[in-house]
C-alpha positions as CSV (number, residue, x, y, z in Angstrom):
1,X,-12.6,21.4,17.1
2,X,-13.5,18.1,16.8
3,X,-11.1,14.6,16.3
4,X,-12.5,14.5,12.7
5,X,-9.6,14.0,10.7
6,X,-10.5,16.8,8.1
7,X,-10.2,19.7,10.8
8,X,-6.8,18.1,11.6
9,X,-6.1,18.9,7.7
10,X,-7.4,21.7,7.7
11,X,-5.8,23.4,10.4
12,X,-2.6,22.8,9.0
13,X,-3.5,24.1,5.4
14,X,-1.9,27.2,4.4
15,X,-2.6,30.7,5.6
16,X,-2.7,32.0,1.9
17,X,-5.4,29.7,0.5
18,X,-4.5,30.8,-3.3
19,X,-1.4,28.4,-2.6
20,X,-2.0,25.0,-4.9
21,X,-2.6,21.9,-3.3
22,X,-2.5,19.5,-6.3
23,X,-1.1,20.1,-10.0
24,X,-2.2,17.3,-12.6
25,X,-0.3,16.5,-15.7
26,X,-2.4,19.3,-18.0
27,X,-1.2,21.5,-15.2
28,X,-4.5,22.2,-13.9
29,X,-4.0,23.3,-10.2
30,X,-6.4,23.4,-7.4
31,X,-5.5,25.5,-4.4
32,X,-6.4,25.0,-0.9
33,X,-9.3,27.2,-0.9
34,X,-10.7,25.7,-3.7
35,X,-10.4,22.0,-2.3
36,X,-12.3,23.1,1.0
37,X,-15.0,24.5,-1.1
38,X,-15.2,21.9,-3.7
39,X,-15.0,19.3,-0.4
40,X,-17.5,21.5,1.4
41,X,-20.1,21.4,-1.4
42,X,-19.6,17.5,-1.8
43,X,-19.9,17.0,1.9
44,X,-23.1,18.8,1.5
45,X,-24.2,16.5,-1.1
46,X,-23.6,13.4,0.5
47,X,-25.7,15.0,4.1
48,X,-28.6,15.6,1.5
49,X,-28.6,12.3,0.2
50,X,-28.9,11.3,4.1
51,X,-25.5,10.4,4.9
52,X,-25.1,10.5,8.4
53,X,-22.2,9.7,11.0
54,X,-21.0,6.0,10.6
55,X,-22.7,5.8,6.9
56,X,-20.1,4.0,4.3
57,X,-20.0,5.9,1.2
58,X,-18.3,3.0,-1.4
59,X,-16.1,4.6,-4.3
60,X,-15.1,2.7,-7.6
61,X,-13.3,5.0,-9.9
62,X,-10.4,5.8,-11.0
63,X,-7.7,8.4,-10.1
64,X,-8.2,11.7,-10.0
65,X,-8.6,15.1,-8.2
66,X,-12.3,15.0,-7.9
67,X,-11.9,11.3,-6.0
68,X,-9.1,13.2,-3.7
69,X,-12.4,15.8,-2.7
70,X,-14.3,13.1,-2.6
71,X,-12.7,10.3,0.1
72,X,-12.1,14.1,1.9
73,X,-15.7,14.7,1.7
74,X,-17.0,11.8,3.0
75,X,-14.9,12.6,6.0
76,X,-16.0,16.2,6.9
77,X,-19.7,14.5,6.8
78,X,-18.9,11.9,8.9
79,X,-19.2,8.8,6.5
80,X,-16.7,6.1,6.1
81,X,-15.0,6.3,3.0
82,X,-14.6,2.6,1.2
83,X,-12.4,2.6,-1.9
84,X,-12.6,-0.2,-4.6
85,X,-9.8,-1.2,-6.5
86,X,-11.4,-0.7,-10.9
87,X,-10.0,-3.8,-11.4
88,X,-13.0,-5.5,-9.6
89,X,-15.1,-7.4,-11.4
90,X,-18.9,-7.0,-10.9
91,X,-19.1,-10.3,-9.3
92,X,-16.8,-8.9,-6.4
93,X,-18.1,-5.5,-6.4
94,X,-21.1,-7.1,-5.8
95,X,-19.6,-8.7,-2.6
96,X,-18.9,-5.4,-1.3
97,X,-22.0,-4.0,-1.5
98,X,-23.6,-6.5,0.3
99,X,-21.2,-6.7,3.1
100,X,-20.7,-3.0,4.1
101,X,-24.2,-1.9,3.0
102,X,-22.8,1.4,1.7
103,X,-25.6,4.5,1.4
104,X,-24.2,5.7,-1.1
105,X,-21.9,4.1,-4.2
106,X,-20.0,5.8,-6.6
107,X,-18.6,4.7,-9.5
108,X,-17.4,5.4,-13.4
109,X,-19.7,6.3,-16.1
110,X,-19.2,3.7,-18.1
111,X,-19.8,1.2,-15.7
112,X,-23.0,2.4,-14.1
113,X,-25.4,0.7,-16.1
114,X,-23.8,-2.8,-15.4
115,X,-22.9,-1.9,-11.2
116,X,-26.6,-0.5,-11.0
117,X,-28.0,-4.1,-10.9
118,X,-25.6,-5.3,-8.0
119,X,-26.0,-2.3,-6.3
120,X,-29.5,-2.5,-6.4
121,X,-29.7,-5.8,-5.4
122,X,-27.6,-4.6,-2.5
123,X,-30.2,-2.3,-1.6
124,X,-27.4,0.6,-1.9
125,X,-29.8,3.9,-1.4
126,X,-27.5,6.5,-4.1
127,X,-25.3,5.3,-7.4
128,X,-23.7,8.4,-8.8
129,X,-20.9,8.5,-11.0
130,X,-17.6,10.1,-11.2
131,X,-15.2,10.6,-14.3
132,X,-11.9,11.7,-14.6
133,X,-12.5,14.8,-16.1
134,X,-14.9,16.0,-13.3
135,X,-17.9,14.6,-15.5
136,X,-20.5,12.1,-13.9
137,X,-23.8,13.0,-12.0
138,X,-21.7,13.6,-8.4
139,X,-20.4,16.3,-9.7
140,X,-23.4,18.0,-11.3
141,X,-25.3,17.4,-8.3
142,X,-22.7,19.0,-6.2
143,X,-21.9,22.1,-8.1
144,X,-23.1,25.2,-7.0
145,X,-24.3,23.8,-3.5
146,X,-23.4,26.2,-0.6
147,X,-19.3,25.0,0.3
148,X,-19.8,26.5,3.7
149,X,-20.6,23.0,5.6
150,X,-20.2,22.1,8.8
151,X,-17.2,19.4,9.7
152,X,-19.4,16.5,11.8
153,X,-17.9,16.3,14.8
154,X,-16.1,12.8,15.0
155,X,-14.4,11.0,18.4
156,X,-11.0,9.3,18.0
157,X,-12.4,5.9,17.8
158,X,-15.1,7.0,15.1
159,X,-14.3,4.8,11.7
160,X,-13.3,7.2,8.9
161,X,-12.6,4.5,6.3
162,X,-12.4,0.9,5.9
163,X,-10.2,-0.3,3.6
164,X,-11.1,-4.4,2.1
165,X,-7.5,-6.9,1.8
166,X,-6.9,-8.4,-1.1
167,X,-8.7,-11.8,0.1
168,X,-6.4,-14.1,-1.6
169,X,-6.8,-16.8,0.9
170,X,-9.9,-16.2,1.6
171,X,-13.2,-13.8,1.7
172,X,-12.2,-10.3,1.7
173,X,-11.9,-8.6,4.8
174,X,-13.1,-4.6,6.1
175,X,-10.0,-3.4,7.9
176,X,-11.8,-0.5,9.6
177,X,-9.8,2.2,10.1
178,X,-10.7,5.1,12.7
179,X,-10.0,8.7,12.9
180,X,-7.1,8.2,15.5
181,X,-5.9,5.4,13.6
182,X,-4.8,7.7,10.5
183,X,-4.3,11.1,12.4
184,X,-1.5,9.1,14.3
185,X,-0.1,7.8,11.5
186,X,-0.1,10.4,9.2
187,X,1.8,13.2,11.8
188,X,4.2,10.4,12.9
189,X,5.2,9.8,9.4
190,X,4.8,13.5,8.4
191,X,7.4,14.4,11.4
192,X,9.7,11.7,11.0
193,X,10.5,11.9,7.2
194,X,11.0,15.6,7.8
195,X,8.2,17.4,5.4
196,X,9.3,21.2,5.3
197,X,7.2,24.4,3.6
198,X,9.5,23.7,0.6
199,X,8.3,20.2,-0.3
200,X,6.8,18.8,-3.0
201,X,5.6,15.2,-3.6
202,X,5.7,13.3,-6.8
203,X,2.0,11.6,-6.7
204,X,2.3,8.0,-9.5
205,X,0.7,6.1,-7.0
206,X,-3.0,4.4,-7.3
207,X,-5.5,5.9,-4.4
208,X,-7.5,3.2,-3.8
209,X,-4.7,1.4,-1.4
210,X,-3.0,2.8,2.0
211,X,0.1,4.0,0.1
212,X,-1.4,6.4,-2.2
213,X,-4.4,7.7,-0.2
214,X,-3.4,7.5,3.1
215,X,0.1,7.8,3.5
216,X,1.2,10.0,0.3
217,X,-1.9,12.3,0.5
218,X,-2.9,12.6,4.1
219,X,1.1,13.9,4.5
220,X,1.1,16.8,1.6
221,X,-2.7,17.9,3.2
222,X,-0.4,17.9,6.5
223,X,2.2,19.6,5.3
224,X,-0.1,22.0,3.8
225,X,2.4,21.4,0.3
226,X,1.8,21.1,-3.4
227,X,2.0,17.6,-5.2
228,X,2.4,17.4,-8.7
229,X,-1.0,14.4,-9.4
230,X,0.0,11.7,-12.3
231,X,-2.6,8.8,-13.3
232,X,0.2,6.4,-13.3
233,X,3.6,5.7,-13.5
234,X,5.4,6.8,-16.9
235,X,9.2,6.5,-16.6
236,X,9.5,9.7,-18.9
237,X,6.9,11.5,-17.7
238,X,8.5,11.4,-13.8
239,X,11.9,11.9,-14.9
240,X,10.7,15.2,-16.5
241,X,9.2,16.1,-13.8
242,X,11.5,15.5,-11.3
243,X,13.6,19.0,-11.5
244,X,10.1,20.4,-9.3
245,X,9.5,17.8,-6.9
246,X,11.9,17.2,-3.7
247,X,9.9,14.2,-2.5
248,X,8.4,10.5,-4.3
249,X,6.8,7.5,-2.7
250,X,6.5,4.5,-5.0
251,X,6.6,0.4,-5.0
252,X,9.8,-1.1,-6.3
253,X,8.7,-1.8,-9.8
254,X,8.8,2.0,-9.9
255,X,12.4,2.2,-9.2
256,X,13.8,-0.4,-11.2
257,X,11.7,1.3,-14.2
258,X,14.1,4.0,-13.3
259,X,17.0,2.5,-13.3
260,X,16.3,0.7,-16.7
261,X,16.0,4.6,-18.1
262,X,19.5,6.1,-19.5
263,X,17.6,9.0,-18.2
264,X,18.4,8.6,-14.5
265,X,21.2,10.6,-13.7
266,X,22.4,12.5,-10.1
267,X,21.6,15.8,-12.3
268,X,18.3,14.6,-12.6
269,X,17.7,13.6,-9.2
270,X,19.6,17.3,-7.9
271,X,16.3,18.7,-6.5
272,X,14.8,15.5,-5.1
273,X,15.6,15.3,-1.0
274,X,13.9,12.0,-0.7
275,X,12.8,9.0,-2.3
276,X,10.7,6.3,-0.3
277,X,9.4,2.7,-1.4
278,X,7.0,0.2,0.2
279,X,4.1,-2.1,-0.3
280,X,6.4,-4.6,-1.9
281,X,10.2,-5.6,-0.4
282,X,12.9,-4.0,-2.3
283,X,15.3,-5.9,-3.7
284,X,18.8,-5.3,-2.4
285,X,20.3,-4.7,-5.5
286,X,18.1,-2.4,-6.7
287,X,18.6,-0.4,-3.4
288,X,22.1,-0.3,-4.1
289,X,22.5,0.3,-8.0
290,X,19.9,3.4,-7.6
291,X,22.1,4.8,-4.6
292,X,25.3,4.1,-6.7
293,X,23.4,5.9,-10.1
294,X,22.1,8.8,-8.4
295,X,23.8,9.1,-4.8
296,X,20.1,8.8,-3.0
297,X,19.5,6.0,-0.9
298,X,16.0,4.9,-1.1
299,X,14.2,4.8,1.8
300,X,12.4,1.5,2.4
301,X,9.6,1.3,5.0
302,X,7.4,-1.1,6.3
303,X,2.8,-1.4,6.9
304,X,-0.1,-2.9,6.0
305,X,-4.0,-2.4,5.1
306,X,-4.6,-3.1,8.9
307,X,-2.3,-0.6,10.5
308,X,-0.5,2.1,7.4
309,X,2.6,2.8,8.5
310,X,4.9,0.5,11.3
311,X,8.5,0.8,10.4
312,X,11.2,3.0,8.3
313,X,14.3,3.3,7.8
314,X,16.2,6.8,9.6
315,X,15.7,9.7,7.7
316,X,18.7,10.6,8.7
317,X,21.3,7.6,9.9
318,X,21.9,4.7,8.1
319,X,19.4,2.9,5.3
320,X,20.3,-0.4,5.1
321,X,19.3,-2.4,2.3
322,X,16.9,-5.0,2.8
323,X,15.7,-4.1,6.1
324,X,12.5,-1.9,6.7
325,X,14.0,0.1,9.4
326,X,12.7,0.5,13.3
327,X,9.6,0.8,14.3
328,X,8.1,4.2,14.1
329,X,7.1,6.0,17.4
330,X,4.6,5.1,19.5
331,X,4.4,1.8,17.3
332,X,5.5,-1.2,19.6
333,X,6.9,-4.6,17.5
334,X,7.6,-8.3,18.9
335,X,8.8,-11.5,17.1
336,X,6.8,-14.5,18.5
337,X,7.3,-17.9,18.0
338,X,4.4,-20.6,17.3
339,X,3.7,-20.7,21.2
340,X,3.1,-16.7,21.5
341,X,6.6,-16.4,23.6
342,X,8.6,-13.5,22.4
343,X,12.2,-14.0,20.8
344,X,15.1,-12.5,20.9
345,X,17.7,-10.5,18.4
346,X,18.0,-12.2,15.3
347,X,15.8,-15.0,16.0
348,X,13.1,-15.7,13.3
349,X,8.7,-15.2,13.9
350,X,6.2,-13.7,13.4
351,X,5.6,-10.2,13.9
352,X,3.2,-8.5,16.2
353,X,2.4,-4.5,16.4
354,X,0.6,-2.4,19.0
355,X,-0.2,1.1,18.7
356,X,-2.8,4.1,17.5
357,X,-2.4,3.1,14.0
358,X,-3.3,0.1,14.3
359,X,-7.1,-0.7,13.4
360,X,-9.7,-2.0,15.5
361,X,-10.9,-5.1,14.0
362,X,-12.4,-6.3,10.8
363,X,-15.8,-5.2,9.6
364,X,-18.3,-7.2,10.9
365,X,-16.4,-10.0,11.6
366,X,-15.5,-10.3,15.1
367,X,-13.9,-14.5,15.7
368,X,-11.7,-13.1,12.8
369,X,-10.5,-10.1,14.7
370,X,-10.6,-12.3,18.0
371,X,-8.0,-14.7,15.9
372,X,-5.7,-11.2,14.6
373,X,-5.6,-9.1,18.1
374,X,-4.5,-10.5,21.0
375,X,-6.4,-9.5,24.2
376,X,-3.2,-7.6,25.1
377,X,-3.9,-5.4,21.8
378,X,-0.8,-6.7,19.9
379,X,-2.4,-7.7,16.0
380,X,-0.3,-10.6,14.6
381,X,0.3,-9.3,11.2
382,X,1.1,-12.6,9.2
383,X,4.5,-11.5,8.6
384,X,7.3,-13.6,9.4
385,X,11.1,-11.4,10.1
386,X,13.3,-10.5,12.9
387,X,14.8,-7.8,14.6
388,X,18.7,-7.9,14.4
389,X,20.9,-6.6,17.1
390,X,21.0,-3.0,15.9
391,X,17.3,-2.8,16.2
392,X,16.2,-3.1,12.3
393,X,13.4,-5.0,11.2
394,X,13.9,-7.7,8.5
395,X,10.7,-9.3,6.9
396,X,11.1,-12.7,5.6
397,X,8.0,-13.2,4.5
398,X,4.3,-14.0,4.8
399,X,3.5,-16.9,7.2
400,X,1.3,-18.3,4.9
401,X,4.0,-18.4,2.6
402,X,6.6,-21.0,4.7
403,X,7.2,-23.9,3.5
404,X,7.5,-27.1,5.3
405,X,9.4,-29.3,3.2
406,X,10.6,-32.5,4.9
407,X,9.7,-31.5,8.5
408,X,12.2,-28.4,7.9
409,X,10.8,-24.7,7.8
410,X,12.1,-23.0,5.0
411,X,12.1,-19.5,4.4
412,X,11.2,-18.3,1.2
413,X,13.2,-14.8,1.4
414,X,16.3,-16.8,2.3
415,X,16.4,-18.9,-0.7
416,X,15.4,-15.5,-2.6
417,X,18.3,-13.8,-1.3
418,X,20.7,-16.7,-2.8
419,X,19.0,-16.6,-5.9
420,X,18.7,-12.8,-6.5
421,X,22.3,-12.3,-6.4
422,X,23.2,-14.9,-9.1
423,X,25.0,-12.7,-11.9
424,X,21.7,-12.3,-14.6
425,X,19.3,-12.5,-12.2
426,X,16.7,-9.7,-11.9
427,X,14.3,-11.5,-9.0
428,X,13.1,-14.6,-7.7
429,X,10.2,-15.9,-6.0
430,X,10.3,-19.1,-4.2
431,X,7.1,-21.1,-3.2
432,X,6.6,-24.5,-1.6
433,X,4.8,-26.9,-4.1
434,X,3.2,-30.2,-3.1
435,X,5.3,-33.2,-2.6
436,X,4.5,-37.0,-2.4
437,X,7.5,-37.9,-0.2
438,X,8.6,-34.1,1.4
439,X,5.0,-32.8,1.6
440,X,6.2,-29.6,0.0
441,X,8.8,-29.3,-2.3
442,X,10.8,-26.0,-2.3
443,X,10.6,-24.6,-6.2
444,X,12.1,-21.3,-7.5
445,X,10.6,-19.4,-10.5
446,X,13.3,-16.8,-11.9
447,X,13.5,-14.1,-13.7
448,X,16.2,-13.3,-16.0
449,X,18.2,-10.2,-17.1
450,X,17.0,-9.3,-20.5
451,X,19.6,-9.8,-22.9
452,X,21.8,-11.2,-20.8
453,X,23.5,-15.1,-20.5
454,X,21.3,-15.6,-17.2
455,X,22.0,-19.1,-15.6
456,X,19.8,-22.3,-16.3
457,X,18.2,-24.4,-13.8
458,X,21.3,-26.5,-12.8
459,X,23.5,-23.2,-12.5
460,X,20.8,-22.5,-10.1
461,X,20.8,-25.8,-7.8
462,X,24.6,-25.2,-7.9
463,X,25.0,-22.1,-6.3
464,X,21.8,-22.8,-3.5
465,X,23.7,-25.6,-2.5
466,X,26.5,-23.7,-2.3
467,X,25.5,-21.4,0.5
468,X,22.3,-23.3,1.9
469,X,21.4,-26.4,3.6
470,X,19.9,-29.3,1.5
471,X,16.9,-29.0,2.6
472,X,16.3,-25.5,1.4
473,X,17.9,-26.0,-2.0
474,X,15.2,-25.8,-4.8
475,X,13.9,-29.2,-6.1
476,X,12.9,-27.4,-9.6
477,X,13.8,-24.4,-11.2
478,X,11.3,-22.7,-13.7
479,X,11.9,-18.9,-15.3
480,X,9.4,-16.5,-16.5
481,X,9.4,-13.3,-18.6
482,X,7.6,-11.9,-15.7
483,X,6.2,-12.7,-12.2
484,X,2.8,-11.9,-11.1
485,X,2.2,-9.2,-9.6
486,X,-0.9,-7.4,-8.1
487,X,-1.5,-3.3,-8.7
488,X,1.0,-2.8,-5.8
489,X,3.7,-4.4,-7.4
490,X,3.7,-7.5,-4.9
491,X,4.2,-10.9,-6.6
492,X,1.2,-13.0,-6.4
493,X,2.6,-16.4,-4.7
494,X,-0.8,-18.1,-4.8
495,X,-0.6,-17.9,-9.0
496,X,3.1,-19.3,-8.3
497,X,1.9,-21.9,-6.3
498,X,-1.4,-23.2,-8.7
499,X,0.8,-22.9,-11.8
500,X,3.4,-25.3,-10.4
501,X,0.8,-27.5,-8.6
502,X,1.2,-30.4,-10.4
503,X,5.1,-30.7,-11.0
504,X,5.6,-33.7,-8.9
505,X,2.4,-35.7,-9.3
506,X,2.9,-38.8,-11.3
């Protein structure tokens, strides 16, 4: 057997192949014998369009089973599966293209005739297309090929995906991701959050991100389990379903959709062993009102494009809210300071990570992965947080997003923290904004409860200076109806931050 990651799947699927693998909302079900042949007969495809080991096969669609045998596919033939968020335009789609120089591109059919012209221009070999009802020319072509392929044989080190960050400061950049790199991850996590025969995942999550593709999907193939396959996240529609699943992963916005439903109830949640959140922080308070409403404590854990999975809270022991755990095994974590020396309990840096999970570099782009992993193989995520004397990991935030107002660092999470547990608060986010005198200016933007007498701007001020030192104490206070927030449910700070650009000029 080779280190390809679909014979690591594979082995572990279940002896009786009639067994489902994924049930979608209709409740279609595909069992494990049918994904090996429907991958099998798309892996075959992709070798007869000349896909060979190392080829990236780019994929812009949206969610659904066939894309599930798809990134699979491209796998067992070798290739290096590249998932596009649909939200890109055909401007950045464009960028893509040219930068990975995929063999093959797939996307929607309604967008083929527009993405032909940039993939052309990209000198992309194959556009085919893929619906969500198993319609589009990739699955024509494939049907009633011969399943039976061959599994190219893959090393450790071999890329099997590369995965582009969001780019927000920047160009976007190919995290490439090896075969070792999500094996590792993927039986760490599947041991450590304890996935029995008996489980069953909830799937609302998109698949075009780590969370949903990698670490929600490569765990039920592990596990050898169903999971019940929704488009997106409907508050009624995963409440009903619920009763049948004993395991969800989802981003905050998820839960506090939840607990805004009279629906949520511990009779609801009866079957459920265990609900996990990540790719945005969790907000205290929701941690705590959804343990108090349904008597599970959400587990929150901690990763990134460049690495999946780095820290979780115990499965079993305590979760505490607003901490993202220890770090997993075989994952080592350090807090440095601007000089690179390593700090101590409790004091405040950024965070570096070593271990099999974590990638190799950046596609293509080699003084930028020089500037990210040190020569002693730590990757310096851009994350700012501490360990505290238990041994939990706090994140603070991104380093990008300090703010030096004065001379004085300021933490945006700490001022967060304040603000969040005003009475009528739902969430903050805090974000330096130029200054003439301070050179940044510390400014909060708010978000009130709904219905609710929520405080004003000098309520605010009030209770910051209260509990923090001047200097951290917001200079303006502004409140939204909502935040910004990208497909993963993180706020977009940059928006913040060009919204409010001009608040102290003139």
């Amino acid at each position: 057997m080779s280190d390809n990651i679909y014979d690591l799947f594979r082995s572990r699927f279940p002896e009786d192949r009639t067994r489902p693998f994924i049930e979608t909302e209709d409740g279609g079900i595909l069992s494990y014998g049918e994904l090996d042949a429907a991958v099998g007969r798309t892996a075959r495809l992709l070798a007869d369009l000349g896909v060979v080991k190392g080829d990236r096969v780019a994929v812009q669609v949206e969610k659904s089973v066939e894309n599930i045998v798809l990134y699979l596919a491209v796998v067992r033939a070798g290739g290096v599966y590249l998932p596009l968020n649909p939200a890109y335009t055909k401007a950045e789609v464009a960028y893509f293209l040219t930068d990975a120089e995929p063999r093959v591109f797939v996307c929607r059919p309604e967008t083929e005739a527009a993405l032909r012209e940039v993939a052309d221009a990209a000198k992309v070999a194959h556009v085919l297309t893929l619906g969500t009802r198993g319609d589009g020319s990739l699955p024509e072509q494939a049907r009633g090929l011969n399943p039976d392929f061959a599994t190219v044989p893959c090393g450790l080190d071999d890329l099997a995906a590369i995965l582009y960050t969001s780019g927000t400061t920047g160009r976007s950049k190919g995290a490439m991701m090896s075969h070792r790199n999500l094996g590792s991850n993927a039986q760490v996590l599947h041991a450590y959050w304890g996935w029995g025969p008996d489980d069953v995942l909830l799937h609302a999550l998109p698949i075009f991100h780590t969370h949903g593709l990698f670490v929600a999907t490569n765990c039920v193939l592990l596990n050898g389990t169903p999971m019940i396959f929704l488009p997106k996240f409907d508050a009624d529609q995963v409440l009903s379903l619920l009763p049948r699943a004993t395991v969800m992963m989802g981003v905050p916005t998820f839960y506090t959709r939840l607990l805004g439903h009279p629906g949520l109830t511990r009779e609801a949640v009866a079957h459920m062993r265990l609900f996990i959140s990540g790719s945005a922080p969790l907000l205290a308070d929701t941690h705590k009102e959804f343990s108090a409403r349904t008597g599970h404590a959400i587990l929150e854990r901690y990763g990134m494009t460049e690495t999946g999975m780095l820290t979780s809270n115990p499965l079993d022991g305590e979760r505490i809210p607003g901490t993202v755990g220890f770090p997993l095994p075989d994952v080592e974590l350090r807090v440095c300071d601007d000089q690179g020396a390593v700090l101590g309990p409790d004091e405040i840096g950024v965070i570096e990570v070593k271990g099999p999970n974590v990638f190799s570099g950046y596609w293509r782009m080699p003084e930028k992965t020089a500037q990210e992993i040190k020569p002693d193989g730590f990757f310096i995520t851009g994350d700012v947080g501490k360990v505290d004397a238990r041994g939990y990991v706090h994140i603070v935030g991104r380093a990008k997003d300090l703010i030096i107002s004065g001379g004085f660092n300021v933490y945006p999470k700490e001022v967060e923290t304040v603000i969040d547990g005003i009475d009528g608060v739902v969430e903050s986010a805090v974000v330096g904004v130029p200054h003439p005198d301070f050179g940044e200016a510390v400014t909060a933007v708010v978000l009130r409860k709904p219905g609710v007498a929520g405080p004003d701007e000098a309520q605010v001020v009030a209770v910051c200076k209260e509990q923090l030192a001047n200097f951290k104490v917001p200079k303006r206070v502004f409140f939204l109806d909502e935040l910004p927030r990208n497909t993963m449910g993180k706020v977009q700070k940059n928006l913040l931050r060009d919204r409010y650009a001009e608040t102290f000029k003139g």
